[in-house]
N, C-alpha and C positions, 0 to 999 in steps of 0.2 A: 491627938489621936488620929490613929488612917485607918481608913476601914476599903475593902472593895467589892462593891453591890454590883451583882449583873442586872443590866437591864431589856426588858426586853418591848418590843412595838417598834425601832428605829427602823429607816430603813435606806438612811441616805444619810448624805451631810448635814444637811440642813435639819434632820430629826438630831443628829449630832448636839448641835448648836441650840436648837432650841432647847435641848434636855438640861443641858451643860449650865445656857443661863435659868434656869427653873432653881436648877438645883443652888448656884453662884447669890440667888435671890434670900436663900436665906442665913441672916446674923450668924458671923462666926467660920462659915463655909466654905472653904476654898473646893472647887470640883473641876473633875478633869475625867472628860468619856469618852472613850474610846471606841470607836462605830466597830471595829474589827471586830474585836472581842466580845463587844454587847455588856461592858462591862463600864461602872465609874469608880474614881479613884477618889472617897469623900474625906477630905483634910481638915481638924478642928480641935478648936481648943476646950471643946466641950460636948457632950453626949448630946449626938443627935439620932433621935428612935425612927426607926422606920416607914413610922406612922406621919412624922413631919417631914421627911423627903417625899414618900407617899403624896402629899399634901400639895406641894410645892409644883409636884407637876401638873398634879389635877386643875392648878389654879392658872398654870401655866395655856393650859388647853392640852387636849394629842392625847390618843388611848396608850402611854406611857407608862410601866410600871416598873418600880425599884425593889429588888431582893426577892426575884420569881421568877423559875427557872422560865429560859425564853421557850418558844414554844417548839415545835421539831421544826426542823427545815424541807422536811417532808413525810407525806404516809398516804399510803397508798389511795385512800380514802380522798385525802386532802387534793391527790394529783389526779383520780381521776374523775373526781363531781366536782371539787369547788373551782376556783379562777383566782389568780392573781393579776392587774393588768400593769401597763406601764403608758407612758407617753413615747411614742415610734420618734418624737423629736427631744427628748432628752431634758428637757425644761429644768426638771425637779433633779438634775443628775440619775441617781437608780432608783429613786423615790419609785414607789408599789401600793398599787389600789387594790382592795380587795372587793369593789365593786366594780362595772362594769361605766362608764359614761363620759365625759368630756375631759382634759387638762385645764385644771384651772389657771396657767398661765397663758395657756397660747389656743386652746380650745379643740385641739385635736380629741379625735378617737382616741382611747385608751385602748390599746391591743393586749390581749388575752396573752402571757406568756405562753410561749412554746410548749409540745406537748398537751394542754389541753383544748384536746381535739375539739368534744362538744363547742364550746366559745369560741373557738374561730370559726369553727363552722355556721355557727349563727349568727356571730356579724356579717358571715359572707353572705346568708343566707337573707338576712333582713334588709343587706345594701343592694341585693339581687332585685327583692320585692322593692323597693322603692325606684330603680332600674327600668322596672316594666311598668313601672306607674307612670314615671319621667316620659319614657321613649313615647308613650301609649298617646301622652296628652303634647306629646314636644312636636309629631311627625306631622300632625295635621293644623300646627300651628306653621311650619316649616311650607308645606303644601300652600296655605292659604295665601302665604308671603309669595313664596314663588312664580305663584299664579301670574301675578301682575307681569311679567317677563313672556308669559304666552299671548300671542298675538289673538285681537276677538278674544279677552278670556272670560270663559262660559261662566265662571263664578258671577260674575258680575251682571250674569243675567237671570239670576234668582237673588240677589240682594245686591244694595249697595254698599260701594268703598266702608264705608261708617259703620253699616251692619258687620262685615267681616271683621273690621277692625275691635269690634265690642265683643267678638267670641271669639278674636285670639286673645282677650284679656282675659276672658271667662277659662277658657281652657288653660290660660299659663297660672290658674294660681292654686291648684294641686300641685303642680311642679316646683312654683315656688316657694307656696307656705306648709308643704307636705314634704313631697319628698327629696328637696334641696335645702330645707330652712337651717340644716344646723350650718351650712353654710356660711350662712348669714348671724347666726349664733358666735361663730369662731371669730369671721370678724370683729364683733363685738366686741368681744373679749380680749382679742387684740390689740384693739386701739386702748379700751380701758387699762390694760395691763402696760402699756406699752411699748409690748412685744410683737412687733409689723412681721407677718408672714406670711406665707403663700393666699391663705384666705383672706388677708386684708384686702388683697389686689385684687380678686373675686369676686366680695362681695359690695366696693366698691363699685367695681366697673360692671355687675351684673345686674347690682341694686340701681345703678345710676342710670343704666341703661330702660328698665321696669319702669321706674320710677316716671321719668324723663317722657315715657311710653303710657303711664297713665293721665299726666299733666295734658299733654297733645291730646289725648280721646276725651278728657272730660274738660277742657277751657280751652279749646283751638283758636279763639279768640283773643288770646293772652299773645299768641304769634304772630309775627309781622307776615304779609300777603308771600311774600320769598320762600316762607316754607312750607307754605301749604301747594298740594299737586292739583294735579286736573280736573282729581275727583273733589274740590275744596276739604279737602282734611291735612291733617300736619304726619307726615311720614312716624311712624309709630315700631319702635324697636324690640316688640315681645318673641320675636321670632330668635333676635340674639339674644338677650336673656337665660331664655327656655334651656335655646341650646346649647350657649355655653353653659349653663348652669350642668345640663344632661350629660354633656360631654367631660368636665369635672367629676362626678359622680359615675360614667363610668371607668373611669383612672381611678378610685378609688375602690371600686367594684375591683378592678384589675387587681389593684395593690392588695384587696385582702385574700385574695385567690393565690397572691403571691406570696403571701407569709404560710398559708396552707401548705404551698409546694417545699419550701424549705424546710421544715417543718416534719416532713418524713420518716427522716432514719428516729426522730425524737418518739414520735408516736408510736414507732415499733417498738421503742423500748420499752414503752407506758404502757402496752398491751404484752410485755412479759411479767405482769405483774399479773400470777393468780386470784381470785376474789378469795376462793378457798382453801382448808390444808385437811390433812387425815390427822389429828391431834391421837393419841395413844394415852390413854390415862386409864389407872383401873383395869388394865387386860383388857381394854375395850379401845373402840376406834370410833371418835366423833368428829362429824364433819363441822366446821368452824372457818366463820370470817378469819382471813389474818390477823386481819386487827386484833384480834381476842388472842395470838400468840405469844407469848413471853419465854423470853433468854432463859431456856436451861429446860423446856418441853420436848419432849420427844414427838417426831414427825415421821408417818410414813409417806415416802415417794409412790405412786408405784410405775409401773412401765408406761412413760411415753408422756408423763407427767412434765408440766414446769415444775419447779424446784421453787420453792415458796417464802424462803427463808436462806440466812447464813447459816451453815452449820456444819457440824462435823459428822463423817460417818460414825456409826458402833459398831460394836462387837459382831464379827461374823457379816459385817456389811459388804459387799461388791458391787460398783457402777460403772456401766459406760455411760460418759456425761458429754451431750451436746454444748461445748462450752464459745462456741463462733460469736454469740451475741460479746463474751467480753475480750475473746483475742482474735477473731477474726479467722480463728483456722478450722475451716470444716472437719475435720479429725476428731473425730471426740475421743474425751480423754480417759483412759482408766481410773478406777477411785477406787481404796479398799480403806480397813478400817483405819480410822484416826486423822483422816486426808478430807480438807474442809470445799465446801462445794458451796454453790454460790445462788442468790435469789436468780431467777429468770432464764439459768439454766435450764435443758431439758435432760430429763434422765434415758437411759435405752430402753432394753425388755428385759432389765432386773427391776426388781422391788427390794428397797432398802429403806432402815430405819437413819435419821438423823436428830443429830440433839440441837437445839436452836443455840446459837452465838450471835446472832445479830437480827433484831427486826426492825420494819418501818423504817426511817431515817436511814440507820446505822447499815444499812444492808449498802452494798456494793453499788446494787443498779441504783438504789436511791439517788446516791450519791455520784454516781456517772448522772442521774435525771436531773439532778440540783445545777451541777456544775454545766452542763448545757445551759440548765435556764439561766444563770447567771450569765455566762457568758452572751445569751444572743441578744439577752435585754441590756446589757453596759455597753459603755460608750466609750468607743477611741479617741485617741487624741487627736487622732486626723480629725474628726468629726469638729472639732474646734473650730478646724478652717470653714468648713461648711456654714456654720455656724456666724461665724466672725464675716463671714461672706455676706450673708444673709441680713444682719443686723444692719448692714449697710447698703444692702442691695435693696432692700425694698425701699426706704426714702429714697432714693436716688430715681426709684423707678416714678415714685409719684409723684417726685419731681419734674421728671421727663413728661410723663403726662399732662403737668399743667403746663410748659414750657411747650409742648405740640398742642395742647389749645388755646395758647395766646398766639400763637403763629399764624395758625390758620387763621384766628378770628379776624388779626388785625392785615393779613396775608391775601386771602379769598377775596376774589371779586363779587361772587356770589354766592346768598346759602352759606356763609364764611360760617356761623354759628353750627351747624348740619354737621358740616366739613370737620369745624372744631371737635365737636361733641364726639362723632363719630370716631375722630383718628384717635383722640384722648384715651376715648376706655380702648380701642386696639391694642393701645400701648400698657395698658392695665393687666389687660388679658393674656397676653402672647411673654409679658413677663414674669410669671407667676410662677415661683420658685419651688414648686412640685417636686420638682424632678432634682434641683439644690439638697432638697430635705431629705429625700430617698438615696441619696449617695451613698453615702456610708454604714448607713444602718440596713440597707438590702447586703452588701456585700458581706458586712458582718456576720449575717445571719446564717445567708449559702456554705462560705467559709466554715463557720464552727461543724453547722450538720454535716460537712464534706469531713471534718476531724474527726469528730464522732463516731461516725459510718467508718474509718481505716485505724481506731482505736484510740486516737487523740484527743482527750480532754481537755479543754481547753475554756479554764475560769473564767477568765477578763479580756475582753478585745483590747484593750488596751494589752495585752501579753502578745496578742497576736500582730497588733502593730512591732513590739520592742524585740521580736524574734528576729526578724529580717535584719537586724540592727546589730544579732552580736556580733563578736570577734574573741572572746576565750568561753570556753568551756571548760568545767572544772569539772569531774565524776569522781565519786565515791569509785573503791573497788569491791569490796563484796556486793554481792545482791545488783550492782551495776555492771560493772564488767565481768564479773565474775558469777557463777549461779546460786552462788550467797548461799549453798549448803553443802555440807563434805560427801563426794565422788571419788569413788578408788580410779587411780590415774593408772595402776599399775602392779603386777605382782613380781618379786624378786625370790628368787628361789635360790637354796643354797646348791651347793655341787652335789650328784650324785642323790638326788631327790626324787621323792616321788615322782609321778606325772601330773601335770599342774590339771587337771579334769579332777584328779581324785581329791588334790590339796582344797580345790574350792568344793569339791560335798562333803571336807571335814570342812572348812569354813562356814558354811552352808545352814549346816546341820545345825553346828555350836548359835552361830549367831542369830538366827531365826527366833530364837528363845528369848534374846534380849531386848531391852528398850533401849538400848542407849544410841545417840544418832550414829555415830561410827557404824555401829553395828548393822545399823537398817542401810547404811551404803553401800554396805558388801553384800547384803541381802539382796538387795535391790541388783547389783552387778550380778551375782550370780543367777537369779532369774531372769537376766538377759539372755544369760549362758545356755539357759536351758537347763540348770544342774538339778539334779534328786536331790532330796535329804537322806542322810541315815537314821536312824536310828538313836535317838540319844538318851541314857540315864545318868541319874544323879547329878543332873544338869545345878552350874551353881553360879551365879553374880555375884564377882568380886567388886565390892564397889572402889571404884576409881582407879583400878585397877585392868580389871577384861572378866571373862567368863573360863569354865573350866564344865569338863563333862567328860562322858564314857563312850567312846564308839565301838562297837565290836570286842569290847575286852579289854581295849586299850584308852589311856586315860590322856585327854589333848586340852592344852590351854591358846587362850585368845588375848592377850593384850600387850601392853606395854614394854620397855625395858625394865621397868622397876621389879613389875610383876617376874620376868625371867630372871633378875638376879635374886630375891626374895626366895625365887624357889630353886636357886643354883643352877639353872637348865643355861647346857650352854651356846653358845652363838657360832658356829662357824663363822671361820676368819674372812673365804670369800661372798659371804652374806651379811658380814658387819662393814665390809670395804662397798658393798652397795648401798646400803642403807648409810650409810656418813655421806658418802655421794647430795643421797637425795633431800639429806637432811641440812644439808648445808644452802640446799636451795631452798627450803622453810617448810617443808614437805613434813606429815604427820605420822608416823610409823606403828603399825600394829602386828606382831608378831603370831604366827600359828608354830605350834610347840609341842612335840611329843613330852615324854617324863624326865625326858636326856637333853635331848638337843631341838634347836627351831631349823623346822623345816622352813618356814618362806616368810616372806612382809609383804603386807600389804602397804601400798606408797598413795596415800590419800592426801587430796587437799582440794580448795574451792578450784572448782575446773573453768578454766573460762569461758565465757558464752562462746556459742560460734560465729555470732554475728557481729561481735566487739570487732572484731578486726574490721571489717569490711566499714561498719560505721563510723573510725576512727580514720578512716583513710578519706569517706565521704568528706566528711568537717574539713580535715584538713586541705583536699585537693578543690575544697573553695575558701580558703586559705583565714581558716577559723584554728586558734591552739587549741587543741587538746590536752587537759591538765590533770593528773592524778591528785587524789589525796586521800590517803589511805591512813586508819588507827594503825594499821598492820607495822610488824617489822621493817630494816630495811632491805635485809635478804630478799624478802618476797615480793616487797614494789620494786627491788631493781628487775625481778625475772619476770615481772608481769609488764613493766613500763619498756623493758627491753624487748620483750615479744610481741606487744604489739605496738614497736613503735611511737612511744607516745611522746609530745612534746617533752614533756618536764613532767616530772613526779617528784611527791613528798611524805614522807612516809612517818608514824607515830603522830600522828596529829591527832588530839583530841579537838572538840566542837568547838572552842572557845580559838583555838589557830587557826581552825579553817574559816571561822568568820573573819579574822583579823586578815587571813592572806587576801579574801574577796575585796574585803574594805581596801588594801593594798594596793591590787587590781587597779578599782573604780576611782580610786586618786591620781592614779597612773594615767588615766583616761579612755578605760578598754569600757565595753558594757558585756558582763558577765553574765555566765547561762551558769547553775549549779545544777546535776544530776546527783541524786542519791536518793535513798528508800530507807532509812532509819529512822528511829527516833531519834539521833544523834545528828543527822543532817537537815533538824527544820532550823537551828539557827539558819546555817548557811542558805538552805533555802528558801528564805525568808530574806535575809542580806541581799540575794543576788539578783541583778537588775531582772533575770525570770530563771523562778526555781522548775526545777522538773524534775517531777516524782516518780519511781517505777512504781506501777499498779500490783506489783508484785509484792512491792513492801508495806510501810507499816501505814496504818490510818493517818498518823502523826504526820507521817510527811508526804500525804496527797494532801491535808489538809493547808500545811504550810506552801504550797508549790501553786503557779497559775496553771502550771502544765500536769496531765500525768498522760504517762503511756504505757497504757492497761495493758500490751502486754508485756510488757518489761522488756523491749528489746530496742536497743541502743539508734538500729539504722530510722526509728519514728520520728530520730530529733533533722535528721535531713528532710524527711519527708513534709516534716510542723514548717520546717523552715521555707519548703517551696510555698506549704500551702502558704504561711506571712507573704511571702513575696507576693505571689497571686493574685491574693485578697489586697494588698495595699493598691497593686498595680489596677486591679479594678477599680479600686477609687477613684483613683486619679482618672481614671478611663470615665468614670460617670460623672465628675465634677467638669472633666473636658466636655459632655455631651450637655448637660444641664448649662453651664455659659455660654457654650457654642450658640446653642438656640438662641439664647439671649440677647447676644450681641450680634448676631444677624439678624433675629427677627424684630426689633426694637426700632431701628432706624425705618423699618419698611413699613412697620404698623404705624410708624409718625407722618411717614406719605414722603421717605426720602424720595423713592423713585418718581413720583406720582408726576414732576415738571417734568420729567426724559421722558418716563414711556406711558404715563397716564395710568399709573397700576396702584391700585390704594388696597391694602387688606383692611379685610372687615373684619368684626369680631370674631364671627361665626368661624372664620379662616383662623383666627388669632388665637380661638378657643381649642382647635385641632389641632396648630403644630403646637400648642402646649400642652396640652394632652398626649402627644408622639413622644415628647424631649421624656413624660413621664414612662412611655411603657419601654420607650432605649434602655433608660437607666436601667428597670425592674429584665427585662430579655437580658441585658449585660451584666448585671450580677447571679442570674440564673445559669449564664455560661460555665459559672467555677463548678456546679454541681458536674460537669462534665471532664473536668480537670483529672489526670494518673498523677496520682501521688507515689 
């Protein structure tokens, strides 16, 4: 037996794996889960109830559930009060807390995903308050130390060395066990884990320093006469501590100030989310949370309104719609009846009724807000390196630390132990992979919201690494190159004809009456025109045929060839010699016809965008192929692959070719980008090394795609593609400035210099320029927000 249960609670690999074995644990059960889909595949040679999977996981541990629906991926509710968090260093891969507090690998902060503003605000807001507590109790711990360096210093004539020394201890431990301890928490869990990162080196070398600093004030007698000073006390290190502790914390003050700023264009979009709608029920109008809307309710807009829901205009409706927030062009758009509008839009100064089609989740912004947060909290591949850096960067550093305090110890003439101690945690300090760990996941972040903000969606950082990287592109033609719905290209009039003004308000007139899409394209042209209607009785729908009606007396039909030989009417010769013309380029023909003879044809077909060209010229003149693959004839892909130039096209291809030509491709050794907007194109865009969806088309293939470009226009894949370039080249740009530091400041904190020019850094110096390498990175990836796309 197979059966296949969605499941829902995963939220990473490892929720994968562990579900997978739950389920593998019980007699008879082959299972196989699929993190994408939220779905397992349960295989047996015998009836397993629901109830005993159910079972299996519970025993397994994990709030796991089998055959329930998972839960939305979003609502509006959910995105503007609750929190989702992550680890900023990737530990868990996209693993999601839905609580607020540390990584239980590595011990970092859990950062509040994107868009919810409150939560970031309040980390920042809590790591500010502990800030002022640090600085308040660090500044005159800092004074009391420096004192000593003033000639006569007056301190010492209201207390002695001993007394100072017992209240920079008193003062540094607010600082320490208050507002720096989680600090000291992360290491922890660090070593326990034995995942060495930034905070290990921290809280080594800040704890060691403390520590080190309380031994000397309470047993100075434990120390040999060499390191005690003038005052008979043992030189006591609460002042670096404090401040390197202060100084780490405010890098991380910085860093959450800096997820705030990227963060922007997100929150704009989370505040086009109405709380409320005008609900129509009953001839009456009740005001109502969204949440309480449901697909198929009628909504009043009215002037100057968000747009609250997906839906369609009704009967007698009219709008101008602010629609910038999803295509970026301040023009708003006309909307009459049957023409779907969009959550978070704004309307003008009409009032219109709409019928709901999509709420919560399912709505447009939702789903541009999901696919942001998805994107800023996943992890590239680059990131690996960071990563792979790191796992080796930190033994090696505490390596060095012990290796600069065996030197000095057994090196120094005098004080060697001081000397030791001292240079040891420098090198602790000054190499602390802060700024390693902020590489790639700052840049990511800037990156997507810069997408975002010029229409580009952009799922997976990992897409946005594999963009920089293609070399074929393959596009769908309708709805991709083409505007995916029928446009009259042109009218053909026979000899000796009316005047073409009068032939489109018999067009006009007849077709305004119909539903059928042909129809509305000529409708639509002739209201460009400007044209009147007439008057029309005994108006009639031939189906599949055309229409038929009475203007003034006289009786005119609208459609086909079939329909004109059906009813005998005949064709002038030099208006059947145009239409074979245009028909032989794949062009769609509709006929206007008195009782006798056809006055003109309409020459309709998918029009091409205007921008196809120009975006197929980009790809190519940075020497990327441009690929057709069209279901279409081959008439019509030669005259669309020939006009704009395009590499190669192939025409009659159903879904199941177009996957097999990509596989082709990627054998071949190219890495492939698929464009299309059907439901027909999620294989392929799914197949292809990055699918990319027009926002234009269908749910099915934004869903399938890491890319989409809401407004459907071709020239976004150049502009994805600078951004890729960009954002990688910052990388690299912050991983350069994060080792740079390192490997200069590393020999100097061990006291290379110290035999040529007698220069040794302290911690306090150690603790700065690592704190500096942090806010380079965090200013250099804020740079891309300033990037023309």
């Amino acid at each position: 037996m197979k059966h296949v249960y969605p499941i829902s609670g995963m939220s990473c690999d490892s929720c994968r794996t562990h579900v997978e074995k739950a389920l593998n644990s019980l007699d008879g059960v082959h299972a196989t889960v699929d993190l994408a889909k939220a779905e397992a595949i349960i295989e047996s040679d015998r009836h397993v109830s629901l109830t005993e999977l159910e079972n299996a996981l519970l025993l397994q541990g994990g709030n796991y559930h089998i055959g329930q629906k998972p839960l939305p991926k979003f609502s509006p509710k959910i995105s503007l009060a609750g929190a989702v968090y992550y680890c900023p260093m990737h530990c868990e891969g996209d693993k999601l807390y839905d609580k607020p507090g540390n990584c239980p690998v590595c011990g970092m902060d859990l950062v509040a995903r994107p868009g919810q503003v409150d939560e970031n605000q309040k980390t920042y807001q809590q790591l500010s308050r502990k800030l002022i507590i640090a600085v308040a109790f660090t500044f005159p711990i800092f004074l009391i130390s420096m004192s000593e360096m003033i000639p006569g210093n007056p301190l010492f004539q209201w207390a002695s060395m001993l007394t100072w020394n017992w209240i920079e201890m008193v003062l540094s431990l607010p600082v320490v066990f208050y507002a720096t301890w989680m600090f000291f928490e992360r290491t922890w869990t660090s070593l326990k884990t034995g995942n060495l990162n930034m905070f290990t080196l921290i809280g080594i070398g800040a704890g060691a320093a403390w520590l080190f600093s309380m031994v000397a004030l309470i047993f100075p007698h434990w120390f040999p006469v060499q390191f005690q000073g003038h005052h008979g006390t043992v030189f006591v290190y609460f002042e670096a501590s404090t401040v390197i502790l202060t100084l780490v914390l405010l890098g991380q003050v910085l860093e959450a100030r800096a997820h705030g700023k990227t963060n922007e264009a997100i929150r704009e979009l989370v505040k086009l989310v109405p709380n409320e709608a005008t609900l129509l029920r009953d001839g009456k109008e009740h005001i109502v949370p969204i949440d309480q809307i449901v697909i198929g309710d009628l909504i009043r807009v009215k002037p100057g309104e968000k747009i609250p829901v997906d839906g369609m205009l009704q009967a007698g409706s009219r709008a101008s719609v602010d629609e910038s927030m999803l295509s970026g062009e301040p023009i708003p758009v006309d909307k009459s009846e049957g023409d779907l509008v969009r959550a978070g839009s704004i309307n003008g100064n009409s009032s219109f009724i709409l019928q709901t089609q999509k709420v919560g989740a399912e709505t447009l912004l939702a789903q541009i807000i999901e696919l942001v947060h998805q994107a800023s909290s996943s992890k590239a591949p680059i990131q690996k390196l960071a990563d792979t850096i790191s796992s080796y960067f930190v033994p090696l550093v505490l390596l060095s630390s012990v290796v600069t305090f065996l030197i000095w110890f057994f090196v120094a003439d005098s004080n060697a132990f001081s000397f030791a101690f001292v240079n040891a945690i420098a090198v602790l300090i000054i190499a602390c992979p802060c700024a390693l760990g902020l590489a790639t996941p700052m840049s990511v972040m800037v990156g997507v919201g810069k997408g975002a903000q010029h229409g580009i969606l952009i799922k997976h950082a990992e897409a946005l690494e594999q963009l920089a990287q293609i070399d074929v592109v393959l596009v769908d033609k309708t709805g991709t190159l083409t505007e995916g719905k029928p446009s009259i290209e042109r009218l053909l009039v026979s000899d000796h004809a009316m005047e073409e003004k009068e032939i489109w308000q018999l067009i006009y007139s007849l077709n305004r009456l119909s539903e059928h899409p042909l129809a509305k394209a000529s409708v639509h042209f002739a209201q460009e025109l400007g044209i009147n209607a007439y008057d029309v009785n005994d108006f009639e729908a031939l189906l599949g045929k055309g229409v038929q009606g009475q203007i003034k007396g006289q009786n005119y039909v609208i459609g086909n060839q079939r329909l004109l030989t059906e009813m005998k009417i005949n064709i002038p010769v030099s208006l059947f010699r145009q239409v074979a013309e245009a028909q032989k380029q794949g062009k769609t023909i509709s006929y206007l016809a008195n009782e006798q003879v056809a006055i003109a044809a309409m020459v309709i077909s998918d029009r091409i965008k205007s921008s196809s060209s120009e975006a197929i010229a980009e790809l190519q003149t940075a020497k990327i192929a441009v690929i057709m693959l069209t279901g279409d004839n081959q008439e019509t892909a030669d005259l669309v692959g020939k006009s704009l130039g395009l590499d190669a096209w192939k025409a009659q291809m159903l879904p199941a070719a177009k996957l097999d030509e990509i596989i082709r491709l990627q054998q071949e050794g190219n890495k492939v980008a698929m464009v299309g907007d059907g439901i027909n194109d999620a294989p392929a865009l799914t197949q292809a090394d990055i699918g990319i969806a027009m926002g234009t088309g269908t749910d099915v293939a934004m869903e399938s795609a890491e890319i989409t470009l809401i407004k459907g226009d071709l020239r976004d894949i150049a502009k994805a593609r600078k951004l890729s370039q960009q954002v990688l080249r910052n990388i690299k740009e912050n991983l350069f400035f994060a080792l740079a530091y390192n490997v200069i400041g590393i020999p100097i904190a061990a006291g290379l210099l110290y035999p040529y020019f007698g220069i040794l850094l302290s911690p306090m110096l150690a603790a700065l320029a690592m704190s500096f390498s942090s806010v380079s990175v965090i200013s250099n990836a804020l740079r891309l927000r300033r990037m023309k796309l």
